[in-house]
N, C-alpha and C positions, 0 to 999 in steps of 0.2 A: 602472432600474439593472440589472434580472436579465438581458436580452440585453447590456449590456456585462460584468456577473460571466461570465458563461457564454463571450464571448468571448476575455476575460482567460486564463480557466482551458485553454481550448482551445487559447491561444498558449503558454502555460508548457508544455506535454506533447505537444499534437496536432501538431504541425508538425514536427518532431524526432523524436520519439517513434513508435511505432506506430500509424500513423492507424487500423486495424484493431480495436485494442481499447479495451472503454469508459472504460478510465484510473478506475475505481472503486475506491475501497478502501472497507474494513472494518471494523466495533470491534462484538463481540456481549455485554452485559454481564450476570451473571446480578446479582438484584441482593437486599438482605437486607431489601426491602420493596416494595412494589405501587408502580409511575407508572402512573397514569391518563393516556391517551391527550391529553385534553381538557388539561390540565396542561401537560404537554410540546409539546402543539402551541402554546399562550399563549407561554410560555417562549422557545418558538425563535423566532415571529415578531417577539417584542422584541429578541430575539438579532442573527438578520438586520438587521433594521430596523434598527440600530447600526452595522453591522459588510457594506456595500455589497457587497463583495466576493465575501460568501456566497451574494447573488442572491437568488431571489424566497423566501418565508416555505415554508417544506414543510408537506407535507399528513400528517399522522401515522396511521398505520395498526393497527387494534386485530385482533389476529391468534392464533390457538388454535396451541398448543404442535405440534401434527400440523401447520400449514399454514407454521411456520417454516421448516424445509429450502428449501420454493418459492420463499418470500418473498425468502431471503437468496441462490439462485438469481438471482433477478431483480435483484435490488438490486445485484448482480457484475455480473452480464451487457450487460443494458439501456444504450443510448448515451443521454447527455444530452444532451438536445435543445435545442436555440440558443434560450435565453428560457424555458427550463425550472428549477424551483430544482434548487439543484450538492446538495443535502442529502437523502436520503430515511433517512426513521425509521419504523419499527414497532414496537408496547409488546405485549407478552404478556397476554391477558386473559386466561390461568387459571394462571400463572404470574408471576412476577416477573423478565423478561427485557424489554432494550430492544436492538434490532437498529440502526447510525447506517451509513450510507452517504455517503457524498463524494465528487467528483469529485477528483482526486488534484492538477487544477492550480489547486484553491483551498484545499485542505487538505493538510499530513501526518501520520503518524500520530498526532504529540501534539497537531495541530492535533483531532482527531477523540476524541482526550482529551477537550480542552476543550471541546468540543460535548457529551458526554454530561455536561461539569458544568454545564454550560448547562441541558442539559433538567432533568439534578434538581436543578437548585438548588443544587448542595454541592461543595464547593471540593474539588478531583481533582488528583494528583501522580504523577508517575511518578519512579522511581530514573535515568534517561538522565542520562546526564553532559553528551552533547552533542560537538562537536569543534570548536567555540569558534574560532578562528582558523585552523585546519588549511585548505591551500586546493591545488588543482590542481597539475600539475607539466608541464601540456602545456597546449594551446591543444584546443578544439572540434574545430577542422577534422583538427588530428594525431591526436587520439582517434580521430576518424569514418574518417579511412582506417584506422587499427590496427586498428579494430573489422570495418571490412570484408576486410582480410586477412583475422582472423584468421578468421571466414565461411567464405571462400573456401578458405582452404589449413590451415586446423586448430580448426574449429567445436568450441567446446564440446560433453561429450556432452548427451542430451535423456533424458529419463525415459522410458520404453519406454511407452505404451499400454497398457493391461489387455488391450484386445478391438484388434481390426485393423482395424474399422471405428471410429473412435471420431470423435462429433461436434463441433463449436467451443464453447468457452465455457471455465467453471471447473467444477474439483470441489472437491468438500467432502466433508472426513470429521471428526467433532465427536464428541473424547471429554472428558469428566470426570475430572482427575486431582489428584491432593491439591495443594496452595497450595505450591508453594517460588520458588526466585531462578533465574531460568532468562535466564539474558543472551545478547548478540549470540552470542558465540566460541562456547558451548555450544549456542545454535540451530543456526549456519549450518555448527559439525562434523557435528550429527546429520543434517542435511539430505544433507549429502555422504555421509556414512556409509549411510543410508538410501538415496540414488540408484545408489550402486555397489552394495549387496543385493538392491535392487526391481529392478535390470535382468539382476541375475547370475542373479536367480531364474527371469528370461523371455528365460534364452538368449542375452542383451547382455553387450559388452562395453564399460566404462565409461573408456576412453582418460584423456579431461582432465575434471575439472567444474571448474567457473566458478561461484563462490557471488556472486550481487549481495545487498548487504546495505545496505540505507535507515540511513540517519543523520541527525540532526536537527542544526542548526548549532548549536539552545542547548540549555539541560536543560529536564527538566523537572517541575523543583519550582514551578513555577506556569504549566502550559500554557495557550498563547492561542490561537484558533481559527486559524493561520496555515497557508500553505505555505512554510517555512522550511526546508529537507531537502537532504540530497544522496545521493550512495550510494556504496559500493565495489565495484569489482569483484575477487575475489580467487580467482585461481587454487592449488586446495588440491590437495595429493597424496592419495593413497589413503590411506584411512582417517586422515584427521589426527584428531590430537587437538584438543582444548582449548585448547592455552598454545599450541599450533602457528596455527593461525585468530588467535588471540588478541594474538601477536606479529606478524602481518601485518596486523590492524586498526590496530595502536598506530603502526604506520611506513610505511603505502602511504597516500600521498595518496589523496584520494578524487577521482572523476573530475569531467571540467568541466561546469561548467553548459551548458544548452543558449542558444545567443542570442536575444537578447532579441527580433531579425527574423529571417523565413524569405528564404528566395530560393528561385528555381526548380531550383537545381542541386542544393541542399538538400533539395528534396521530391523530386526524381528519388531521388538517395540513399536515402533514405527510402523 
């Protein structure tokens, strides 16, 4: 079953999607007691073993607080390979930290929730409301030309590079900040906010940003290891606020799914 999960996931994102990148996400959790590597790997192979989809049983990795940055480095970057498990885990052995990784066409993010209540054993919730019946207002192929206009003749702006040489992958920068309620509209303003700063400061001009923001179709007061998600795209003015993001979440469709087949005219596109 793990070369048809890995297939599966490939066809929800890689075909559409950027063949380019590893379609990896994320979930880093600090945590208010020790997982045992040996624990978590039991845990997940019964997990998988249930749940096909997820592909083959992961191999858990017991990892020192200095060798985390690398780890979660790799865990971004690395392509998954056809018959490989879509899951990678790391547990902190001098700390109390568990690192989950996913391939993004078998999990979303509250999918990746419920994988880390999976490893500890303890029933996990998030605040998500979800967008419940909300659905597209175009077709696939109308999005995919609007999207390559807009490319062409009025490209989103891009984050400016630190350095002028800068290599492919992701970056990371991982701080520690006190516990509060930090929702979509308040992420995806500061992110804008921050892209017109980080590029004013290196000499750039920040014309349009385009904030894409994931959204899950249910809530999640009892996530299940799924890929359930869709996203918005939202074109935000300078410096928006809060209720500004906030009231374009509430009334822009979110965009269409990708189809369920590729064609050849499709991967050219792509």
């Amino acid at each position: 079953m793990s070369e048809l999960a890995s297939d599966h996931a490939g066809r929800v994102v890689g075909l559409y999607g950027d063949p380019t990148v590893s379609w990896s996400i994320l979930l880093e959790a600090r945590l208010s007691s020790a997982l045992t590597p040996e624990k978590a790997r039991m845990r997940l192979a019964v997990a998988v073993e249930e749940r096909p989809w997820l592909g083959a049983a992961p191999d858990v990795e017991a990892v020192r607080g200095e060798e985390l940055p690398a780890v979660r480095d790799r865990f971004a970057e690395a392509a998954y390979e056809r018959g490989a498990p879509l899951l990678r885990v790391a547990v902190g052995t001098d700390e109390p930290v568990v690192l989950i990784a996913a391939h993004h066409g078998a999990l979303d993010g509250l999918g990746l929730l419920a994988v880390l209540g999976l490893a500890l054993d303890v029933p996990i919730s998030s605040a998500a409301k979800g967008i419940g019946a909300r659905t597209a207002d175009r077709s696939f192929i109308v999005s995919a030309f609007q999207r390559l206009a807009e490319a062409l003749f009025a490209p989103p702006a891009r984050i400016t590079p630190e350095r002028a040489e800068s290599g492919p992958g992701d970056v990371f920068s991982a701080r520690i900040l006190p516990r509060s309620r930090f929702g979509s509209s308040a992420f995806a303003a500061a992110a804008a906010d921050l892209t017109e700063t980080w590029n004013a400061r290196h000499g750039e001009e920040t014309a349009r940003v385009v904030a894409a923001v994931g959204a899950s179709w249910r809530g999640g007061a009892a996530p299940e290891p799924l890929h359930d998600s869709a996203f918005f795209r939202l074109r935000v003015g300078g410096k928006p606020t809060v209720a500004e993001v906030g009231a374009l979440l509430a009334t822009q469709p979110p965009e269409p799914d990708f189809p369920a087949r590729s064609s050849r005219i499709a991967r050219l596109g792509t």
